[in-house]
C-alpha positions in Angstrom: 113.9 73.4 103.7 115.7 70.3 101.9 117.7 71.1 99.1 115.7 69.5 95.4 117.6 67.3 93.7 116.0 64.7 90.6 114.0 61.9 91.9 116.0 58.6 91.6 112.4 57.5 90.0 112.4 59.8 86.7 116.1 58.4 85.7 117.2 55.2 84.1 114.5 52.5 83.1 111.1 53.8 82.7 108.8 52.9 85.7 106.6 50.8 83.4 109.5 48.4 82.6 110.7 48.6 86.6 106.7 47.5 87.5 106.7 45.2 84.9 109.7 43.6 86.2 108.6 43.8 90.0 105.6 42.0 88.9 107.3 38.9 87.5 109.8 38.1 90.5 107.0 39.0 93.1 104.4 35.8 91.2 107.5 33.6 90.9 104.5 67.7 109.2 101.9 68.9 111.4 98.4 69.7 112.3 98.0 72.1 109.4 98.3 69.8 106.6 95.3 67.8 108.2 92.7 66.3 106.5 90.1 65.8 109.4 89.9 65.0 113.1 90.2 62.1 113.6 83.9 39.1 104.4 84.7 37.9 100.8 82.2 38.8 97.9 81.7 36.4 95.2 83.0 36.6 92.0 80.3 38.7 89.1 80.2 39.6 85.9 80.8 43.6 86.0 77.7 45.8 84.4 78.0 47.8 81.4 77.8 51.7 82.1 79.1 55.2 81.7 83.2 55.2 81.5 85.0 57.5 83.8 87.7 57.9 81.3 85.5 59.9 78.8 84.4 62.5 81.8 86.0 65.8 81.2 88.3 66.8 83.6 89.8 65.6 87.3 87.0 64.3 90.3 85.8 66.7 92.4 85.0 64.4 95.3 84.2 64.8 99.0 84.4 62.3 101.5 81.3 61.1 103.9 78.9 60.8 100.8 77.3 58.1 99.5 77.4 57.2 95.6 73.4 58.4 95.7 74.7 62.0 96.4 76.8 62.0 93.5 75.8 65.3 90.7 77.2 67.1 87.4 78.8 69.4 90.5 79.8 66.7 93.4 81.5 63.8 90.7 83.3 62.0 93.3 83.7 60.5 96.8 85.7 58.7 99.2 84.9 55.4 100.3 85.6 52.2 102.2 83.2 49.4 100.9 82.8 46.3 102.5 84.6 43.1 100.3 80.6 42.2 99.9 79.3 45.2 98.8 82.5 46.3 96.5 80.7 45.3 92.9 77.8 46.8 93.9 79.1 50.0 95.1 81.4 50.5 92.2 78.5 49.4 89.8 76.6 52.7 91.2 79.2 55.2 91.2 80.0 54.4 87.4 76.1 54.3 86.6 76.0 58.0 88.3 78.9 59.1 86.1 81.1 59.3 88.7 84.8 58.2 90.7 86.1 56.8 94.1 89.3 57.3 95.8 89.0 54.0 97.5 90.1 53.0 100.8 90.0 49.3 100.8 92.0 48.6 104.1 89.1 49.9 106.3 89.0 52.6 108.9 92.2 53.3 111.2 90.8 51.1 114.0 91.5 48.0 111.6 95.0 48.7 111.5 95.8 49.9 114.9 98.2 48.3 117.6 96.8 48.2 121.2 99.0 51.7 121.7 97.4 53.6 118.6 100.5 52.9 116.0 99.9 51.6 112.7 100.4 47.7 112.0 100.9 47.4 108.6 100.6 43.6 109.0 96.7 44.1 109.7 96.5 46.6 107.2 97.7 44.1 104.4 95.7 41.5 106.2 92.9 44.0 105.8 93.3 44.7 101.6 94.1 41.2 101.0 89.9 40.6 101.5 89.7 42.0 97.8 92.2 40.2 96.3 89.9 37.4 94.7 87.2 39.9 93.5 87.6 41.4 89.6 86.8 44.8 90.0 89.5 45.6 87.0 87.8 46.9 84.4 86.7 50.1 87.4 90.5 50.6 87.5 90.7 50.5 83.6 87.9 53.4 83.0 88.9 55.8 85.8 86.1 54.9 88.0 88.6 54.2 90.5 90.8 57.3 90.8 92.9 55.6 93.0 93.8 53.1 96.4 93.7 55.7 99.1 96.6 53.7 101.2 96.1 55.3 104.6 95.2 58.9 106.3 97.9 61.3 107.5 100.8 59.3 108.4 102.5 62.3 109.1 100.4 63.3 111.6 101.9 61.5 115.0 99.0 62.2 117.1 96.7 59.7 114.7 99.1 56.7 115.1 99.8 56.4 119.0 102.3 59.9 118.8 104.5 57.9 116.4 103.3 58.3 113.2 103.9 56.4 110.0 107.2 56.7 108.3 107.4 57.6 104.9 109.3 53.8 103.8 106.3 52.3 105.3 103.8 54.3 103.0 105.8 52.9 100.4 106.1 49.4 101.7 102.0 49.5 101.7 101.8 51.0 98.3 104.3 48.3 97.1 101.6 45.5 99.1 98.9 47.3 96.8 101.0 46.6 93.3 101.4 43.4 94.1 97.6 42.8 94.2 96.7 45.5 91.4 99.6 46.7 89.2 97.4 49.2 87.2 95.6 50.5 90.0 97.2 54.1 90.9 97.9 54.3 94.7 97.8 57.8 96.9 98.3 58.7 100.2 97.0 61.3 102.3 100.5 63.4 103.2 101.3 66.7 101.7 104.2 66.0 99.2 107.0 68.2 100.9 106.8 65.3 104.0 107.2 62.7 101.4 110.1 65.1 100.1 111.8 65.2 103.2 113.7 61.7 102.8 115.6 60.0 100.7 113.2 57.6 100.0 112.5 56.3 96.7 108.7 56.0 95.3 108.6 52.9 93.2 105.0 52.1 94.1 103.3 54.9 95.8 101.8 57.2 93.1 100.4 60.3 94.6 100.5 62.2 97.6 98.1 64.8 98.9 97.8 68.7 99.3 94.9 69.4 101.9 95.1 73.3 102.3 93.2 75.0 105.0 93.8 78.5 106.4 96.4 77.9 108.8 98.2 76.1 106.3 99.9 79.0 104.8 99.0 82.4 104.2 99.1 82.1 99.9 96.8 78.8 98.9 98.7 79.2 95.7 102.2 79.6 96.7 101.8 76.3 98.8 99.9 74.8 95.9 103.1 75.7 93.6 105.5 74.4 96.4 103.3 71.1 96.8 103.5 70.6 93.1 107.5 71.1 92.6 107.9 68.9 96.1 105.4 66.3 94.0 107.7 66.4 90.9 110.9 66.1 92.7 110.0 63.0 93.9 108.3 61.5 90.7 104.7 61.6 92.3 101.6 62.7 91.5 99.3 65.3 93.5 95.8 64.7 94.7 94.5 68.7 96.4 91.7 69.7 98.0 89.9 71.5 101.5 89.4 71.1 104.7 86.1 72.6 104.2 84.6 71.9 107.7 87.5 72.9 109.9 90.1 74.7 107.7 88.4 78.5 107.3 89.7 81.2 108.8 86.3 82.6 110.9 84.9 84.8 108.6 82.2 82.6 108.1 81.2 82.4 111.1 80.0 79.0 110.7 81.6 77.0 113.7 83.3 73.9 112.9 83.7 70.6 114.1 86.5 70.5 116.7 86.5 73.2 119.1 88.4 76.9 117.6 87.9 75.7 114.1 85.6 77.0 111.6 84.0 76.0 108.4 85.1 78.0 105.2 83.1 80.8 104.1 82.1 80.6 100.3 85.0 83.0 99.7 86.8 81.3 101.1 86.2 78.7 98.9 86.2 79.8 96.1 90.0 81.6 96.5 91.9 78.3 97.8 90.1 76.2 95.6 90.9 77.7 92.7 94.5 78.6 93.9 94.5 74.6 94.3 93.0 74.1 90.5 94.9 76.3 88.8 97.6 74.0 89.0 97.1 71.2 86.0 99.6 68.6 87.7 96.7 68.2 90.2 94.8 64.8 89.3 91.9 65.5 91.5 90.3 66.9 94.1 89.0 65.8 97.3 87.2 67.6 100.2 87.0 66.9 103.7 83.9 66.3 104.3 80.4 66.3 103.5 77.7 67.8 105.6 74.1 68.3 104.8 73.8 71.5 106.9 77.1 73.0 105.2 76.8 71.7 101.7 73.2 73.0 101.6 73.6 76.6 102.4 72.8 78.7 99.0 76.5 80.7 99.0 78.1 77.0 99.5 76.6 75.5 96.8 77.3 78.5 94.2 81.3 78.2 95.2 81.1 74.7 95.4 79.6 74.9 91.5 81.8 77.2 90.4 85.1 74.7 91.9 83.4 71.9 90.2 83.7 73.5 86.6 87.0 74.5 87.6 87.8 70.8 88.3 85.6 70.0 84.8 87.8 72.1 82.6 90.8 71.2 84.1 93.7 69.4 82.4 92.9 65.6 82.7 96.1 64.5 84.7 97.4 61.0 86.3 97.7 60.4 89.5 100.3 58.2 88.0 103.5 60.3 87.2 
């Protein structure tokens, strides 16, 4: 384990100053911290509705729903809209009271090389289709909770057995500030991988603590570990479950990839709020909605009782 020392980030100037500054020269790990297996639009005036920044709490999100599925218990998703169907989307997500970790770079096919490893060339080619629509005022209300950069760089066997180092995370992040200065940036990779090297955070906000049971035998010892890593680097903390392949097999429900299983609502219920209880979380994400799962009667009662957790919850930045 690396030794913690102060991020270079919480010394000297205050970040606001060093973005402010950045703005006006640039216009002039391993399988357990998993999440999952693995056009332009014209320019319109943005719709009055519901402001995120008024809801109580952090998101409790899932991704694989659409903004039709959003409730008072499932307040969130994860999404990549097309450039076309961006206002739109956004428009009903606010109008249903609810927040996006948005991915606007695509899927990982976009931004593969012929071998499997990232190209971050094609993934700026890929965010850049945004860059002429407004969709600031999303940003401004905590619709948006946040540009969700790219999924599990740390995990080598998603990028061609190479992975995606953690300068390049922040190279992307940086690509996003340039476009949208306000807009918080995350990235799914547990904090103590970002931790591991000295590299500064300028313009990557948040990483990500995905906890499943294999993950670590005390959800909230790794949720207090993920939290100090977070700090030491001057990053926020996005948490959440790997609800469809992370359990332990006392549900019995099977999961998705073969010798995986779904979490029971016990299960639930105990590494959720292990996750919750800490208030530098700023929100929470689960992978991923299914119909059959989310359905079930002792699924639903957890998943309520998680989302009142989330509801009560201090209201946090991603931005740190």
């Amino acid at each position: 384990m690396r030794h913690e020392t102060k991020s270079p980030r919480r010394r000297g100037w205050p970040r606001t100053l060093l973005m402010g500054l950045f703005m006006v020269v640039a216009t002039g790990c391993g399988d357990s911290d998993r999440l999952g297996p693995t056009a332009g639009a014209d320019m319109v005036g943005q719709p009055d509705g519901p402001a995120a920044a008024v809801l109580p709490g952090i998101v409790f999100a899932s991704s694989a729903m659409t903004a039709s599925q959003l409730t008072s218990v499932h307040t969130g998703l994860v999404e990549a809209p097309t450039p076309s169907g961006l206002l739109k989307f956004l428009s009903q997500v606010r109008a249903k009271n609810g927040r996006v970790l948005i991915k606007l770079a695509g899927g990982d096919k976009a931004y593969r090389n012929d071998d499997g490893t990232f190209n971050l060339t094609k993934w700026k080619s890929g965010v850049d289709r945004y860059r002429s629509i407004d969709f600031s005022s999303y940003v401004a209300d905590g619709t948006i909770v946040g540009h969700f950069l790219v999924d599990e760089p740390h995990f080598t066997g998603r990028w061609g057995d190479k992975g995606i180092s953690q300068a390049t995370v922040e190279e992307a992040a940086k690509h996003s500030k340039l476009r949208w200065p306000n807009m918080p940036t995350l990235v799914n990779a547990p904090a103590n991988w970002l931790a591991a090297v000295p590299v500064t955070y300028v313009h990557l906000d948040a990483g990500w603590a995905m906890f499943r049971s294999k993950t670590s035998s005390s959800p909230s010892d790794y949720a207090a570990q993920q939290v100090k890593r977070a700090k030491s680097k001057g990053l926020g903390l996005v948490a959440g479950l790997n609800v469809l392949d992370g359990g332990d097999g006392s549900s019995g429900i099977r999961g998705t990839q073969p010798k995986t299983w779904a979490m029971s609502a016990a299960e639930l219920r105990k590494y959720g709020s292990a996750l919750l209880s800490q208030s530098y979380v700023c929100a929470f994400s689960m992978w991923r909605y299914s119909d059959s799962y989310y359905s079930r009667a002792d699924v639903k009662s957890a998943m309520a009782d998680l989302s009142a957790q989330a509801k009560t919850h201090a209201k946090t930045s991603c931005r740190q």
